[in-house]
N, C-alpha and C positions, 0 to 999 in steps of 0.2 A: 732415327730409324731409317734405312736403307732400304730403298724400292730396286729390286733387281727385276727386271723385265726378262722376257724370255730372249728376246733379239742380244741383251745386255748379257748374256748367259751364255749366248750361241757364239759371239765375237771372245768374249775371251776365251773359251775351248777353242775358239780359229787361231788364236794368238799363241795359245799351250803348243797346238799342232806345228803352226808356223818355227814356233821354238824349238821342239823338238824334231823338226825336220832340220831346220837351219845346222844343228847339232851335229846330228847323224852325218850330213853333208861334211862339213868341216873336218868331223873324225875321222873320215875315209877318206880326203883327200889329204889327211896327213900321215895317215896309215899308209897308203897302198898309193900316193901322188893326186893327181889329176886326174878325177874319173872325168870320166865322156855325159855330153852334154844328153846321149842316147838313156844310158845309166842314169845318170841325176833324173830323168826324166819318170822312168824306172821305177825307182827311189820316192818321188815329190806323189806318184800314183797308189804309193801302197797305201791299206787300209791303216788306219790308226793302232792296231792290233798287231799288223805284220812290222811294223816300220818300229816298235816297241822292242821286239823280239830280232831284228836286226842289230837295233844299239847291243843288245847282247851279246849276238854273233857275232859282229865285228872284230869285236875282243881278241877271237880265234883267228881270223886271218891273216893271212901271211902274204897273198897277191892277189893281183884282180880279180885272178882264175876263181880265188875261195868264193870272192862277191858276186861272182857271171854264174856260179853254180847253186850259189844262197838264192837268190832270184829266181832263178828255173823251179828251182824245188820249191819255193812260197810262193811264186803267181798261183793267183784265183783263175 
């Protein structure tokens, strides 16, 4: 039997997060090059919810410009 603790519960959804941030990053810098350290920043702050719904969007982009205006429109 497996005792999962809350703390042991809370790290690996940090680790899901961490994963899917690492993702995101990687896909748009091979989409769209080298984003700025400003952007990655951007990016590492969105909710879990927004940064979901980007892996989406990204699909669609075609330059920075798409990602500098995905951002404007989903900041909290």
């Amino acid at each position: 039997m497996e005792i999962v603790t809350s703390w042991m519960e809370q790290g690996i959804e940090q680790g899901k997060q961490q994963g899917r941030l690492s993702l995101v990053i990687q896909q748009l810098n091979s989409l769209l090059g080298e984003i700025s350290p400003a952007l990655q920043n951007t990016i590492e702050n969105l909710p879990n919810d927004q940064l979901e719904s980007l892996a989406l969007a990204l699909l669609r982009f075609r330059t920075l410009d798409d990602l500098e205006i995905w951002l404007q429109e989903h900041q909290s």
